[in-house]
C-alpha positions in Angstrom: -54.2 -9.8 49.4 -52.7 -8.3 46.3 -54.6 -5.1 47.2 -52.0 -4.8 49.7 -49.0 -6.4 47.5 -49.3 -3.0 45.6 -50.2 -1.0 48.2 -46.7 -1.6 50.3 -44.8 -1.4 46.9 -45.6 1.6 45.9 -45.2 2.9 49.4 -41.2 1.4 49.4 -40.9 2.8 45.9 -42.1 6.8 46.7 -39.9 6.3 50.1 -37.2 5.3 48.5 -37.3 7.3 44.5 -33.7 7.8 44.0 -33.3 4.2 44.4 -36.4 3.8 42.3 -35.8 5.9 39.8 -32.3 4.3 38.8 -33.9 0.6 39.1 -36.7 2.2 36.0 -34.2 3.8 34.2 -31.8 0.5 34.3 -34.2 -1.5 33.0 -36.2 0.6 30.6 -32.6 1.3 28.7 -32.3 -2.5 28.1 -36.0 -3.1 27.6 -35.9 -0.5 24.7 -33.6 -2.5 22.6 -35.8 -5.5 24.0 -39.0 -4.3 22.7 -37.4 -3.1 19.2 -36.0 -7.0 18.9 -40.0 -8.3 19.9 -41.0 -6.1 17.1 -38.2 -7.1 14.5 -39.0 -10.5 15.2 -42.9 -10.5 15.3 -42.5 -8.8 11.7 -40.3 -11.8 10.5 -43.0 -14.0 11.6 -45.7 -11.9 9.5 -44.5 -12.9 6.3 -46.8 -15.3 4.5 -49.2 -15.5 7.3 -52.6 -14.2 5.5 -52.3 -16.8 2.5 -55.5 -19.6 3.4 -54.1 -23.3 3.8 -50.9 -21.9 4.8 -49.9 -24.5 6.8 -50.3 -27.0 3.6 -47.8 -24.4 1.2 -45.0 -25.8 0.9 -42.1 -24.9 -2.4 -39.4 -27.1 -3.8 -36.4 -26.6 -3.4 -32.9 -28.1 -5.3 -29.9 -29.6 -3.2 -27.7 -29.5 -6.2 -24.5 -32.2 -5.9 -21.3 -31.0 -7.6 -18.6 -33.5 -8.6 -15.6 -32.6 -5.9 -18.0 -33.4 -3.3 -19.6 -30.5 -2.1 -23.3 -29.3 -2.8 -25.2 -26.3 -3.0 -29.1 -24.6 -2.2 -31.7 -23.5 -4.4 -34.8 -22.1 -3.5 -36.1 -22.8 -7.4 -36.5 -26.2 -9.4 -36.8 -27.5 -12.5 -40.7 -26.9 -14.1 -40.8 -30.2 -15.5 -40.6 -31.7 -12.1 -43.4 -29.7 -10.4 -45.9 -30.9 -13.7 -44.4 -34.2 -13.3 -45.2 -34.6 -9.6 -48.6 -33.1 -10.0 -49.9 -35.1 -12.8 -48.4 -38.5 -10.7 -49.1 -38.2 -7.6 -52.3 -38.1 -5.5 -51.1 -36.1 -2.8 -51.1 -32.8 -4.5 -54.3 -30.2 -3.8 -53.0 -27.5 -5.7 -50.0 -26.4 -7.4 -48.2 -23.4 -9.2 -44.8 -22.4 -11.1 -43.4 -18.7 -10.7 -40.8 -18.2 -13.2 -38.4 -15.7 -12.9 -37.9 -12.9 -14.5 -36.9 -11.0 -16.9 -35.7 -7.3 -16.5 -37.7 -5.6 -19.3 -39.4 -1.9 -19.2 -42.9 -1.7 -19.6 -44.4 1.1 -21.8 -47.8 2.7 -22.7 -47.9 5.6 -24.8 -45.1 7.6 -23.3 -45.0 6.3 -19.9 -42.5 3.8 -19.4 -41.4 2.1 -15.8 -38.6 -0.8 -15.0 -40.0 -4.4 -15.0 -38.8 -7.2 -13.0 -41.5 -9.4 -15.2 -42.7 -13.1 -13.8 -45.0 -15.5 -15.8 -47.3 -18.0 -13.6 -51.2 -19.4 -14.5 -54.4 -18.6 -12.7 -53.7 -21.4 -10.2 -51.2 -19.1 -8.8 -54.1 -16.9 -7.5 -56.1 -19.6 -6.0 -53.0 -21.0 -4.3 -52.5 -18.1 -2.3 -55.6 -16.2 -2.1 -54.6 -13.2 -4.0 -58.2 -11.3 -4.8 -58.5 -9.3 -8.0 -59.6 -5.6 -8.2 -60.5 -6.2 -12.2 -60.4 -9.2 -13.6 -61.4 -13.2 -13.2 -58.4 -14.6 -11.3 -59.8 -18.0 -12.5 -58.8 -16.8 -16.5 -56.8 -14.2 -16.5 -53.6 -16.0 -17.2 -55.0 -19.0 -19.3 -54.3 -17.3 -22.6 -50.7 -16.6 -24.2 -49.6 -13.0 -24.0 -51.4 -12.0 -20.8 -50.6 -10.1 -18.4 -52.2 -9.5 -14.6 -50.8 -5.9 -12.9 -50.6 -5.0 -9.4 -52.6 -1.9 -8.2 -49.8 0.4 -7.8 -48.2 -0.5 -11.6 -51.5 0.1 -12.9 -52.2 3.4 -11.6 -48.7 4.3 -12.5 -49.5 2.9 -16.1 -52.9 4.3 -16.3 -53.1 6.7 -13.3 -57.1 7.9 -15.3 -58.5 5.0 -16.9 -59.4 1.8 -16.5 -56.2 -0.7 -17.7 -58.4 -4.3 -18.0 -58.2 -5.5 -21.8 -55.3 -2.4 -22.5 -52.3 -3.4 -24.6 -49.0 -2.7 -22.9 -45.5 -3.4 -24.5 -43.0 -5.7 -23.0 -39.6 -4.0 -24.2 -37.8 -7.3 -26.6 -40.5 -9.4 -25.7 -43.8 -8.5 -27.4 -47.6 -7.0 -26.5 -49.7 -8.1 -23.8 -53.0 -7.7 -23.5 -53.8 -6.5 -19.2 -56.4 -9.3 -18.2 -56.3 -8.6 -14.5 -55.2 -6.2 -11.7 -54.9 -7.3 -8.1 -56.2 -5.9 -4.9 -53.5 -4.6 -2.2 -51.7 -7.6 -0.4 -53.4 -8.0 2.8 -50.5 -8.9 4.4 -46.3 -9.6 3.9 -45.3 -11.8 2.1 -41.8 -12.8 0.4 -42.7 -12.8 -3.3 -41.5 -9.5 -5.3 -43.3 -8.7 -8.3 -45.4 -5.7 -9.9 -46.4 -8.0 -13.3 -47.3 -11.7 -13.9 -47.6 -12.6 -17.7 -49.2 -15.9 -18.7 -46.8 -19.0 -18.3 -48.5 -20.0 -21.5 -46.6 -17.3 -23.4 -42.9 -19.2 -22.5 -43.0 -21.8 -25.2 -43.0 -18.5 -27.8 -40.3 -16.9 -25.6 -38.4 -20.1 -26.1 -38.8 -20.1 -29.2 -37.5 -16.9 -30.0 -34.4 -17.3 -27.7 -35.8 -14.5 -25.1 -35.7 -17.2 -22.4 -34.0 -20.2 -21.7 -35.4 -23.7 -22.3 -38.0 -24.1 -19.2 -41.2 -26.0 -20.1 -39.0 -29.3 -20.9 -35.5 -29.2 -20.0 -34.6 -31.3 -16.4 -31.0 -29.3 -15.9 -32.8 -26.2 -15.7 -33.5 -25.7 -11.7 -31.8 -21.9 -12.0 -35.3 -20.1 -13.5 -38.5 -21.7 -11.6 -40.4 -21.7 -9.1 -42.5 -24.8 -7.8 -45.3 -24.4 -5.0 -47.5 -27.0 -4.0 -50.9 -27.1 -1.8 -50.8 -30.8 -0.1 -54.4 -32.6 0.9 -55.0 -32.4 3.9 -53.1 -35.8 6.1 -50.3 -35.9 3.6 -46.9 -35.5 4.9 -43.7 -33.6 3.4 -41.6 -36.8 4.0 -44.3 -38.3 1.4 -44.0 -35.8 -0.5 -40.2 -36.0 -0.5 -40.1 -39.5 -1.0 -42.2 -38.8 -4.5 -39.4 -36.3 -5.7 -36.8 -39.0 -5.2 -38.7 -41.5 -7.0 -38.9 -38.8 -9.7 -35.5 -38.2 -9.7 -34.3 -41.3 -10.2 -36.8 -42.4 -13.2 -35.3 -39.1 -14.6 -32.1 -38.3 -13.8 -30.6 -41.4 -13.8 -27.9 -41.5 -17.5 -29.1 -37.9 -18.4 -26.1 -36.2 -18.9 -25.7 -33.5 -16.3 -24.0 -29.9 -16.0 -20.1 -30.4 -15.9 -19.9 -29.4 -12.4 -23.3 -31.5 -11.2 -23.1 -35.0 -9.9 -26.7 -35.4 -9.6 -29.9 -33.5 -8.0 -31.9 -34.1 -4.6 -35.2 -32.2 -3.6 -36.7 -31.2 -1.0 -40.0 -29.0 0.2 -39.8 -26.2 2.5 -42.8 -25.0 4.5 -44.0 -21.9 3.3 -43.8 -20.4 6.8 -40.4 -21.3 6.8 -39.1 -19.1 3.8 -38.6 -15.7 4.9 -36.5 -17.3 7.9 -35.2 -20.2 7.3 -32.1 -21.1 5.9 -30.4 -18.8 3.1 -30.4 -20.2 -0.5 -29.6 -19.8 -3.9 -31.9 -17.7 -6.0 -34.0 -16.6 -2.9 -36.8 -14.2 -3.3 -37.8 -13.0 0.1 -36.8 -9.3 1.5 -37.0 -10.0 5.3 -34.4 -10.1 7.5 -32.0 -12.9 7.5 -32.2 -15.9 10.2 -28.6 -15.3 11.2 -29.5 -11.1 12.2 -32.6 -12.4 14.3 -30.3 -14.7 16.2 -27.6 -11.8 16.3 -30.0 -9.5 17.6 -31.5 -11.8 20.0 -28.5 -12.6 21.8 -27.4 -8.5 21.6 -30.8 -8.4 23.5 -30.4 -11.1 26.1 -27.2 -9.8 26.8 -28.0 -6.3 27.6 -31.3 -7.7 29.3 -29.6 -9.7 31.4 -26.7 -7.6 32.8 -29.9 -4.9 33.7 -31.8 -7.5 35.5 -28.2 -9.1 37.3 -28.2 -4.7 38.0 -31.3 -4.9 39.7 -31.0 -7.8 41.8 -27.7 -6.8 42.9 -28.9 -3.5 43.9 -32.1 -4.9 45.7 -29.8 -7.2 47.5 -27.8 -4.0 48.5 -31.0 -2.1 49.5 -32.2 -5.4 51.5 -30.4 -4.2 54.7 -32.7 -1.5 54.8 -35.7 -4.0 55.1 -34.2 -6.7 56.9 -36.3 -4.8 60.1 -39.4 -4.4 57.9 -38.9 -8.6 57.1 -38.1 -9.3 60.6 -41.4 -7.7 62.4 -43.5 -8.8 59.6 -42.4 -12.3 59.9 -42.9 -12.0 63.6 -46.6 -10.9 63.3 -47.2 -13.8 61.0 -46.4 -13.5 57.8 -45.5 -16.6 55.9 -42.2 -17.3 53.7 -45.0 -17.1 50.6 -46.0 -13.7 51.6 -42.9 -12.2 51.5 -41.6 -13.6 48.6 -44.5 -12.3 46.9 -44.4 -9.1 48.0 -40.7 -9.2 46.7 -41.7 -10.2 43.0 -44.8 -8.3 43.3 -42.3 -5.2 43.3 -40.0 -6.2 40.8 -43.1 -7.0 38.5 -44.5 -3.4 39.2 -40.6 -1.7 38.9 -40.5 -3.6 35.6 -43.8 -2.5 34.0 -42.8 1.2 34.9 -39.8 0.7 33.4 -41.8 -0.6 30.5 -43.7 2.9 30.0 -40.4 4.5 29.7 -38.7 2.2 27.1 -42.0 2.8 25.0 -41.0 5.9 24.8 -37.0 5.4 24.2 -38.4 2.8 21.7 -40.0 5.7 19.6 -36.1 7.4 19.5 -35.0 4.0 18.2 -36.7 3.0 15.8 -35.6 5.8 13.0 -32.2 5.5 13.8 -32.2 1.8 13.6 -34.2 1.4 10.4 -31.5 4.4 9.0 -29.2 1.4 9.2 -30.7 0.3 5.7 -29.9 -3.6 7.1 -31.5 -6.4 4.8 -35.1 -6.8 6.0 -35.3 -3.6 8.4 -35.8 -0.6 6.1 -39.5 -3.1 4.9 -39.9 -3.8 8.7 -43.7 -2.5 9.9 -42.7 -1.7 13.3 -46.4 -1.5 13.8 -47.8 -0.8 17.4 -51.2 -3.1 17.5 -52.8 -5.0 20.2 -50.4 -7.9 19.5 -47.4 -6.0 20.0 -48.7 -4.1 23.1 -49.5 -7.6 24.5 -46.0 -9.1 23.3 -44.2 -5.9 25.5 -46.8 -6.2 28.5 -45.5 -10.1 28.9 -42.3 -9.5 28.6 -42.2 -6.9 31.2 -43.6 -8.6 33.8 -41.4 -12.2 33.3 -38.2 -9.8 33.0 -40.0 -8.2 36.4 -40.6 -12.3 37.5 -37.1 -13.2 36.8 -34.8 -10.0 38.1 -37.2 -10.4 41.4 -36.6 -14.2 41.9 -33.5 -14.2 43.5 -33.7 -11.0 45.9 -37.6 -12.6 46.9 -36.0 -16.5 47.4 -32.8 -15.1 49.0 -34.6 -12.1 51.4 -37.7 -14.8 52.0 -35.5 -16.9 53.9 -34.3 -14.4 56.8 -34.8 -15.3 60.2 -36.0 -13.0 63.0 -32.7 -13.6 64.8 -30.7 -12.8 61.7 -31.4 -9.7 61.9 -27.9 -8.8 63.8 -26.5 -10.8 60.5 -24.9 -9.2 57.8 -26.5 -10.2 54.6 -23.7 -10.0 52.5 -21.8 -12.9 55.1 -24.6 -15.5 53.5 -22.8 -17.7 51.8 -23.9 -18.6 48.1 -21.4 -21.2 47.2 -19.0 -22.8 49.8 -16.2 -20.5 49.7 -18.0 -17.3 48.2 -20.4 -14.9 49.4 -23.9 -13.2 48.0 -22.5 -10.2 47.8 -19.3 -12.0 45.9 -21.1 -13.8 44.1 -23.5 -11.3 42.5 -21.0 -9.0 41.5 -18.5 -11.4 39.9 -21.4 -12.7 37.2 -22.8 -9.0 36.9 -19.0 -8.6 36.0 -18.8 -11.7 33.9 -21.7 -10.6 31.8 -20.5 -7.0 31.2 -17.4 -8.4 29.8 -19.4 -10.8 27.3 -21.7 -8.2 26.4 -18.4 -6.0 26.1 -17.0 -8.4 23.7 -19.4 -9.3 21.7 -20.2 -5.7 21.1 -16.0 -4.9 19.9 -16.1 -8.6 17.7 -19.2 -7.0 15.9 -17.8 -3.6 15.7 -14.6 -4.8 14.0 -16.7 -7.6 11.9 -18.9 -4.4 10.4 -16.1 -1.9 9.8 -13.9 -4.9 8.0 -17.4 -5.1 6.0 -17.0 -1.5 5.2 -13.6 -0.6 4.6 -13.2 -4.2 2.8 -11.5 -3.3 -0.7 -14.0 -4.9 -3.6 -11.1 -4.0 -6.1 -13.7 -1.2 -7.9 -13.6 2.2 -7.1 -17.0 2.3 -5.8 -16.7 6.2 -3.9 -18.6 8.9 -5.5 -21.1 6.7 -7.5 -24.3 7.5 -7.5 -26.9 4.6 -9.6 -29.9 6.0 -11.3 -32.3 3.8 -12.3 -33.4 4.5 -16.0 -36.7 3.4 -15.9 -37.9 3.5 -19.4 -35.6 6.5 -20.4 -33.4 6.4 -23.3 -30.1 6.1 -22.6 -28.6 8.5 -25.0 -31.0 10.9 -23.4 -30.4 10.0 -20.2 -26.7 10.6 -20.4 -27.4 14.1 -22.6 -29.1 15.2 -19.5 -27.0 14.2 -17.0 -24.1 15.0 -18.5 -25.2 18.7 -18.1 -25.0 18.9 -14.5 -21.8 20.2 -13.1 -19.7 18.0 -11.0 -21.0 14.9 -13.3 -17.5 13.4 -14.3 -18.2 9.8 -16.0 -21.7 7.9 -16.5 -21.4 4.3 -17.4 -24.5 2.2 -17.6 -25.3 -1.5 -16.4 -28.3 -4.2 -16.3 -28.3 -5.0 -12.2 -25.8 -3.8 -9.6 -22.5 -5.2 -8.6 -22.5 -5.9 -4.9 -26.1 -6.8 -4.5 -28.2 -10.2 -4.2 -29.4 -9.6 -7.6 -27.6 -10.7 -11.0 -28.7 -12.6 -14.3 -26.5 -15.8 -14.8 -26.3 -18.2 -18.3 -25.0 -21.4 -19.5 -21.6 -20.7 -20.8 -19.3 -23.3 -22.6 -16.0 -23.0 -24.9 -17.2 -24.7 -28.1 -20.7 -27.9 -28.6 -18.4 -30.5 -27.2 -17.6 -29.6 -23.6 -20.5 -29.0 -20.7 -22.1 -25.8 -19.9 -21.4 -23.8 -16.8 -23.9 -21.6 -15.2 -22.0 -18.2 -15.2 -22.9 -15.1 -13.6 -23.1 -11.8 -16.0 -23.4 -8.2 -16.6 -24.7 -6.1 -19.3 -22.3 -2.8 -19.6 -21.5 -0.3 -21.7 -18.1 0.9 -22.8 -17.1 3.8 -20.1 -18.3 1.0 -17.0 -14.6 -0.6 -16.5 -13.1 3.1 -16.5 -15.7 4.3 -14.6 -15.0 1.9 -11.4 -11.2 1.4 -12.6 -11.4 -1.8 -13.1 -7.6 -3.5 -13.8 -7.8 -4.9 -17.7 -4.6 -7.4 -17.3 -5.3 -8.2 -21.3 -7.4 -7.5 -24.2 -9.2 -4.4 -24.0 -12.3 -2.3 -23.7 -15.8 -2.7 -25.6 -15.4 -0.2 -27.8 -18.9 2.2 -28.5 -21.7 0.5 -30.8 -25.0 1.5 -29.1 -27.0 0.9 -32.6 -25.5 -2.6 -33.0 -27.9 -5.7 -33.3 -26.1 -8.6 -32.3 -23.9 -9.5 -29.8 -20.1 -9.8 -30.5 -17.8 -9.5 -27.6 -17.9 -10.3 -23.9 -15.2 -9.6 -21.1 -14.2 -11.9 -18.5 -12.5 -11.8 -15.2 -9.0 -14.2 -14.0 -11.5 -16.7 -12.5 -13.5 -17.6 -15.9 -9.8 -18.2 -17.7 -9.0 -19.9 -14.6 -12.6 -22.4 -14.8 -12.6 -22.9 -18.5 -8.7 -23.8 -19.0 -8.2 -21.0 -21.2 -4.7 -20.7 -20.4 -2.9 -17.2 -19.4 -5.1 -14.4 -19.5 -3.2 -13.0 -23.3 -4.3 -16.6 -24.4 -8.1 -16.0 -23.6 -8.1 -13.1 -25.7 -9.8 -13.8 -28.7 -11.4 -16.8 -27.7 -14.8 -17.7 -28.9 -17.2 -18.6 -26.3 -20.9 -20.2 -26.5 -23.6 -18.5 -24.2 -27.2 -20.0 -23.9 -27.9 -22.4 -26.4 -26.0 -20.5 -29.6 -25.2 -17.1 -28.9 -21.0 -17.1 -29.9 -19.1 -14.4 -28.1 -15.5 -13.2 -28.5 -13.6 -12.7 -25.6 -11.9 -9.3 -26.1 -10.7 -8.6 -22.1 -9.4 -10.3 -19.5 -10.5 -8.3 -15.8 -8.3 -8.7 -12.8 -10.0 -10.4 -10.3 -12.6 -8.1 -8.1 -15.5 -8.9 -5.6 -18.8 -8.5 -7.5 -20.6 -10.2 -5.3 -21.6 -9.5 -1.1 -18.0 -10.1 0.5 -19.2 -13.3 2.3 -19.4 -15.0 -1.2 -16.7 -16.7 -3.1 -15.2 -14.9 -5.6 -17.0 -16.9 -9.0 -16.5 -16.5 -12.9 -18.2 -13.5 -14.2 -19.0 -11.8 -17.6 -19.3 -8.7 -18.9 -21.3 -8.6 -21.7 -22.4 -5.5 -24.2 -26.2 -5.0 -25.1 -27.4 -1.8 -25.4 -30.9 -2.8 -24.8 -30.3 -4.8 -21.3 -28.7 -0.8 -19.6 -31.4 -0.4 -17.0 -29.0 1.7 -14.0 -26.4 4.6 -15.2 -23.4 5.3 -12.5 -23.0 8.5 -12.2 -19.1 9.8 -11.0 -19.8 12.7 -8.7 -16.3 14.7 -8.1 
């Protein structure tokens, strides 16, 4: 029977090829952005697939509750309350800290590479089934000062030895010994790191003021990690329902963060991380929940106004084959049949269509990843068996759908309405098919038409938006182990190099070092965002100094002195007008005093869908890791 299904379509579809051809070509443009959408979203659903027990992963997050009533996300939690939970309660399998980082370089002999450093213990290893090229992942990190390297950093580090049991130097923070190096990840997954050191070494770190207070301080949910492996049977809400216990033993008279009410935690499926909700401190790369939705609905759109294309043009074609209907319903054929042979077409005019958006798909790709959106430029957009599958089923239900209507409509005719014009068949009481058809292929044209101008406008505000920097002509150049001096002698050779300033992390970007900050012992801390700069950095991005002034140069000093703030710090910390700030002495960590010797005018340093925060600027030679280079 379906021998003959495809035998009759592709007789009506060499008859008829004009007609063919632009049914293919309809739907193979929409398919293409279709199939690159299937393949966006199949690599968002990659992420932390290989890792055993998956389905058991879960991390803690922080619901952090400030005092005028609102309340804010954090992927990371305090360390204490991880050890705490695992050492009380039963439900626990496995568990692991990942603290974050410090930006250090990495040397051996000369060689010297940029260092976004974590420290986590051998359980990390276990937890997620991360398999070691050299080492014992069971040891590695039990002892102080350790250090296990990814396979890449190591052959950069020693690209002709063998690095297990080398020393390598962790600039400002001491020698570790390499105890480990890890195989290739098998798979994606949302944690960024080329080092882990031994969580045994932060008590030293403490210690020595290199990091903040982690191992016992409750307040500090800004720095950690926590994963846990539950048994199998246990439930999250059980789980959750432990935390709060936890909390409230803990939390409750323990004086807080001046902006914090109080703390609530939660776990989040590991699955769940790379697209789930965004939060504070977030570590994973892929592509943001909000884009896949976007993108979806770009794709349903387009999908949808080619398939309302292809029925209306079938139903347009359809007086052509009311004969062919009417005889074959004469000799026998059943309702069934022809509805079958209908969908049977549209199946088969899809799947062709199919073989040519594979091929517009291949166009696509480049320029879409060229885009550089969060989560695209890592994007596989691998071709396996999965994929081909994924675009083979999706082709033949778009082929299903855009064939339903024509086959239940055209299934219906009548031998004696055959002298009937089609288009006189009433769909709704006072409209016809024809009518009908054409006003919601209209409708979803102008949908599809505004949608496309509201995101046009929404990404050119996005460009042209005015951060209050001059940000044109900059070029950042990571230093990555170089000396700065040197670094600037160089490029300060090249012609058309006007200013170089220096910086620890981009403004702009996700990724920013924040401390405690308060006026003097007596008042509450507030977690401030900050930025290590040199003296030519405000000049360099004109940046408005309403009072005070500039660092002045001191690359050999050893202590910090001075720090500059922007309108919003005066503004949080009741420093009065700006001239009154100036001069100020401020506390940062636990002891570090700082001199406020500029006030900045207010500019966006963060993505322009954040609210505009305090921020500091801070002068430590030995935190420069990026110069900005002024090109004329």
């Amino acid at each position: 029977m379906f021998k003959n299904y495809f035998k009759t379509t592709w007789r009506h579809l060499s008859k008829n090829k004009v007609f063919s051809a632009i049914n293919v070509i309809g739907l193979a443009l929409s398919m293409a952005v279709c199939l690159l959408v299937i393949m966006i979203i199949k690599d968002a659903e990659s992420y932390d697939a290989f890792h055993p027990n998956s389905d058991r992963i879960y991390r803690i997050n922080t619901m952090a509750l400030r005092k005028d009533g609102s309340s804010e996300l954090y992927a990371t939690s305090p360390y204490i309350l991880g050890a705490t939970l695992a050492a009380n309660y039963s439900g626990i399998d496995a568990w692991t800290m990942f603290n974050s980082g410090l930006y250090k370089d990495i040397t051996v002999d000369k060689k010297s590479f940029s260092l976004n450093l974590h420290f986590t213990n051998s359980s990390f290893f276990n937890l997620f089934g991360l398999t070691f090229n050299k080492g014992n992942a069971a040891t590695a990190l039990n002892e102080p000062y350790a250090i296990v390297l990814t396979k890449e950093l190591n052959d950069k580090l020693f690209p002709t030895e063998d690095g297990l049991g080398k020393m390598v130097n962790i600039n400002g923070t001491g020698l570790f010994k390499v105890t480990g190096v890890l195989n290739e990840f098998p798979g994606k997954t949302h944690f960024q790191f080329e080092a882990l050191a031994s969580f045994a070494t932060i008590p030293s770190l403490e210690k020595d003021n290199i990091v903040r207070q982690t191992t016992t301080d409750w307040k500090n949910y800004y720095t950690n990690y926590t994963y846990i492996r539950l048994k199998p049977g246990v439930q999250p809400a059980q789980v959750e329902a432990a935390l709060a216990n936890i909390e409230k033993k803990n939390y409750n008279g323990l004086l807080l963060d001046a902006k914090d009410a109080g703390y609530r935690f939660m776990v989040q499926p590991l699955s769940n991380i790379t697209k789930g909700i965004w939060l504070n401190n977030s570590m994973d790369t892929g592509i943001s929940p909000d884009a896949l939705w976007l993108f979806s609905l770009l794709a349903f759109i387009i999908i949808m106004s080619a398939a309302f294309n292809y029925t209306n043009l079938t139903i347009a074609k359809a007086m052509s084959r009311m004969r062919e209907i009417a005889i074959r319903k004469v000799t026998g054929s059943s309702r069934s049949h022809i509805f079958l042979q209908i969908v049977v077409e549209s199946i088969i005019t899809s799947l062709l269509a199919l073989m040519v958006a594979f091929i517009l798909l291949q166009f696509l790709i480049p320029q879409f990843t060229s885009l550089n959106l969060k989560g695209i430029s890592s994007a596989g957009f691998k071709t396996d068996a999965t994929v081909l599958i994924l675009f083979i089923a999706f082709a033949v239900v778009l082929g299903f759908i855009a064939g339903l209507f024509p086959a239940t409509v055209l299934s219906r005719i009548q031998p004696l309405m055959l002298m009937q014009k089609l288009q006189n068949l009433k769909l709704f009481r006072h409209l016809g098919l024809r009518k009908t058809l054409l006003v919601i292929q209209f409708m979803i044209s102008m949908i599809f038409i505004s949608f496309v101008t509201i995101l046009y406008r929404q990404m050119q505000y996005e460009v042209s938006i005015n951060f209050g920097t001059n940000q044109t002509h900059i070029f950042n150049i990571p230093l990555q182990g170089v000396s700065y001096e040197k670094a600037v002698q160089e490029f300060s050779r090249i012609p058309g190099v006007e200013k170089i300033s220096a910086i620890s992390s981009l403004m702009g970007s996700f990724i920013n070092e924040s401390d405690k900050v308060r006026i003097n012992k007596d008042k509450d801390a507030i977690v401030v965002k900050n930025y290590f700069t040199d003296e030519n950095y405000v000049t360099n991005f004109n940046l408005k100094m309403i009072a005070g002034e500039n660092f002045s140069a001191n690359h050999a000093q050893k202590h910090e002195q001075y720090a500059i703030v922007n309108q919003k710090f005066v503004e949080e910390f009741k420093l009065g007008s700006p001239a009154d700030a100036v001069g100020k002495t401020i506390i940062v960590g636990d002891s570090i005093q700082l001199i406020i010797k500029g006030v900045l005018k207010d500019f966006l340093f963060k993505p322009a869908d954040f609210a505009l925060e305090p921020m500091l600027l801070r002068y430590n030679p030995e935190n420069w890791s990026i110069l900005n280079l002024n090109i004329a």
